[in-house]
N, C-alpha and C positions, 0 to 999 in steps of 0.2 A: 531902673533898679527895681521897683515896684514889679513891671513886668518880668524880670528873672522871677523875683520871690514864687510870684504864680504858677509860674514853669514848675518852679522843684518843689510845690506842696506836692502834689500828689506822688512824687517822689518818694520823696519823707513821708507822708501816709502809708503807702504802701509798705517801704521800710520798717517801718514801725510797728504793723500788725503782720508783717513776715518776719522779721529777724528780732525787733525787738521787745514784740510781749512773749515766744517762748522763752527769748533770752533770758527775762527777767525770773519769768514763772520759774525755769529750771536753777535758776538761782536760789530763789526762792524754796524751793525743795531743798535745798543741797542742806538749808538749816532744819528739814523736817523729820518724822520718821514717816515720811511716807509711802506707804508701800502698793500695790496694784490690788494686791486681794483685803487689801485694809477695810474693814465693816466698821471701825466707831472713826472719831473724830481725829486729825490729824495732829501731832502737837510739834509744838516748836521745843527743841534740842538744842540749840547754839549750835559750837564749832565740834560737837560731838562726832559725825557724821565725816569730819575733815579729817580731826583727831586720830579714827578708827581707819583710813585710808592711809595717812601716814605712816599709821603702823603696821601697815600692812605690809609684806613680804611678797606676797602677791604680786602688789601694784607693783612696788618696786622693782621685779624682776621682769614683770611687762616692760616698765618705762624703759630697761636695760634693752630690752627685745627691740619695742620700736626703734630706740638710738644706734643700735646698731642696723637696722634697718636703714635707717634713715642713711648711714654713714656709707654706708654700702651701695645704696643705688642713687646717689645724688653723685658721688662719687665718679660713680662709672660712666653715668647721664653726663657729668660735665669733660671727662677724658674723651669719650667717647662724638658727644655732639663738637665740641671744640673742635675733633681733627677733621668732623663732618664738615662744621660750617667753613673753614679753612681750604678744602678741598673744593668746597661748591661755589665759592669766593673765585677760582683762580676757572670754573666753568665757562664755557664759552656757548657749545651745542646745548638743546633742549632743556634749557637751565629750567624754565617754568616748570617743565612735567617732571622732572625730580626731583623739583620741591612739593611737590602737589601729592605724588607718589609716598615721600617719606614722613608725611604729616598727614598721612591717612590713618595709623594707629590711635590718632590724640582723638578724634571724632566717633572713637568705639565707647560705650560704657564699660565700665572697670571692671562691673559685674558680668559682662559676656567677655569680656577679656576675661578673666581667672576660669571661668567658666569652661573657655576653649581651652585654656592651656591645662585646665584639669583633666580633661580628655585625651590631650598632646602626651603630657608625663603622666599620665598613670601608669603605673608598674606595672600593669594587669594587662590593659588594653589599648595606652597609650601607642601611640603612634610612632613616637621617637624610642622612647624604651624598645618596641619590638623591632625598630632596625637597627639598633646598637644592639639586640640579641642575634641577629642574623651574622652580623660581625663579630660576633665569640663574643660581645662588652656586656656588663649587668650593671646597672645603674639608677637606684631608688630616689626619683630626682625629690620627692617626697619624705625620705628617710632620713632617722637622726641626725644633727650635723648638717643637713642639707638643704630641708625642707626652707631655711628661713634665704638662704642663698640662691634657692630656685624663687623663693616671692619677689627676692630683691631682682632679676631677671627677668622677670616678668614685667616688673615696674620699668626697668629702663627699655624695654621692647615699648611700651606702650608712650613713656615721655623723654625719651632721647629727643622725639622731632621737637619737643616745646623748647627745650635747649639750645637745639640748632637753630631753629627762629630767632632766638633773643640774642644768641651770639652772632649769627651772620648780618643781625639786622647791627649789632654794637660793630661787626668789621668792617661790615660796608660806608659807616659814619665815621669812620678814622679817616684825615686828613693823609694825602696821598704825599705831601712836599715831602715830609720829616722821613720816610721812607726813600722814596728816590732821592734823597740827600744821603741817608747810610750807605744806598748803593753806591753812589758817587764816588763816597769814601772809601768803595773795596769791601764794605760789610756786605757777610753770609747773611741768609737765610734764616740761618738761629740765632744769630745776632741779634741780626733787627725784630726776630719774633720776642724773644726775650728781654729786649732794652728800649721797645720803641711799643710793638702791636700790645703787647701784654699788659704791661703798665696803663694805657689810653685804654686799655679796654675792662679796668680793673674794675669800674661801676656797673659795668654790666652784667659782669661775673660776680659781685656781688648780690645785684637785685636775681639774678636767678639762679643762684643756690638759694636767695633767701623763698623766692617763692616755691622751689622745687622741694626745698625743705620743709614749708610749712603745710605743704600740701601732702606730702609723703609722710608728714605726723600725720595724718588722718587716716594713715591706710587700715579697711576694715573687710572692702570687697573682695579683695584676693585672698584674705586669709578666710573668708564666709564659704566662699564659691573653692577651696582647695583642699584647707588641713583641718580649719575649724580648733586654730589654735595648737596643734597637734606637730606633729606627732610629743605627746606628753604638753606642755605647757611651752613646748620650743618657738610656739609661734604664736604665741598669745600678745597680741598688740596693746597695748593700753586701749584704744578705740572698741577692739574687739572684748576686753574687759569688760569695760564699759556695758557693753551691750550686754553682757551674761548677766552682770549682777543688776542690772534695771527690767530686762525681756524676759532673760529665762529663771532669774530667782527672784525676779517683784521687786526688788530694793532698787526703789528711782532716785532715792534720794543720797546714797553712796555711790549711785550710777553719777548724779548730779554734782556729787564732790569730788568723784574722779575726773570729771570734764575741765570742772573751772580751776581745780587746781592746775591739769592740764596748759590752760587756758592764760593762769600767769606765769607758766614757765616760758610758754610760746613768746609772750609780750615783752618779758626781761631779756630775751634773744634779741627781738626784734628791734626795743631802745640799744642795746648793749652793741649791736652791729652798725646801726643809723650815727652812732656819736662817735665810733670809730671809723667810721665812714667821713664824719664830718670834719674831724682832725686830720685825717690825710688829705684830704682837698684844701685844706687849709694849710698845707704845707709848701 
């Protein structure tokens, strides 16, 4: 026991001067008015900082932005990877190389991903825009209305394969009897996908929307590298908020109370899904 302990100090060391003294510090800010070009002394606000966020207009219309973001490419990520992994399931030829193939997007950074497909849709120069011109088509993948559905796009292009991994890895671990018993019995296909695979595989589909989701709250790189929040405020993230009013207006310390407030909405999800999680398995 002693020897574990030893093992995971340096763990926890590390831990702790990477994730949790900014953690604290930026916490810390969130009660201050601290700003970047600040010349005197910092002072402590209380929940003033919080207060001002809340009533914010702003945020709130951001937090609307991210959520429907979120709704949207978690969405399509789990309709999508589902029929993939379903498909690569029932594979027999060169199964390794097209999985190796299809989880080559996850290994890109998110910032050269938005980056290309900035290039790809641009109206002007893009690449797809000008062969949908050659086909008589005009299409602003960028433009009102759309911009926030092309980020979503983008997103499931780069983590469909995370998807497909977690669900083929939760298909391949279903018990094969309870199946070739439906068939036995004459049960379809959709049958047994709906009354047998789907159900058995409901934890899995849980933990990866919850991580697809919690990770798709963070998205900042695709809106940095595309719209820049744009066109108007249509694709203002709460993350990308975040960074306006801490980088480009100095206010860290509302940048600081837009995170953590952030930060408890994320965690009242995350109990709120794990106890409901836990009651069904208890059923």
């Amino acid at each position: 026991m002693k020897y574990e302990h030893k093992l995971l100090t340096p763990l926890l060391a590390v831990f702790a001067v990477a994730v949790g003294f900014p953690l604290l510090y930026s916490f810390w800010l969130g009660f201050t008015d601290y700003k970047l070009v600040n010349s005197g002394a910092t002072k402590f606000v209380g929940l003033q900082n919080y207060i001002s966020v809340l009533s914010d207009g702003a945020y709130w219309s951001s937090f609307a932005t991210t959520t429907a973001y979120v709704l949207l490419s978690v969405s399509l990520e789990l309709i999508i990877g589902l029929s993939i992994a379903l498909a690569l399931q029932k594979q027999k030829w060169v199964k390794d190389l097209t999985r190796s193939v299809l989880l080559a997007p996850m290994f890109i950074t998110p910032i050269a991903v938005g980056l290309m497909f900035r290039f790809f849709l641009n109206d002007q120069l893009g690449a797809i825009p000008n062969f949908l011109k050659q086909l008589g088509l005009s299409y602003d993948f960028f433009g009102p209305g759309r911009a926030l559905i092309s980020l979503a796009f983008i997103d499931v292009w780069q983590w469909t394969p995370f998807m497909i991994l977690l669900l083929l890895a939760g298909l391949e671990s279903i018990p094969k009897q309870p199946l070739e018993a439906a068939r036995v019995d004459g049960a379809n296909s959709w049958y047994s996908f709906r009354r047998i695979t789907l159900p058995m595989l409901s934890p899995v589909l849980v933990v990866a929307i919850l991580l697809r989701g919690l990770d798709a709250l963070k998205v900042f790189e695709y809106v940095f590298a595309t719209t820049r929040g744009g066109p108007g405020t249509e694709t203002k993230t709460i993350q990308f908020l975040a960074y306006q009013t801490g980088i480009t207006y100095f206010r860290l310390s509302e940048a600081s109370a837009m995170a953590f407030i952030l930060l408890v909405v994320v965690l009242a999800i995350i109990v709120i899904l794990f106890r409901n999680l836990e009651k069904a398995s208890t059923r």
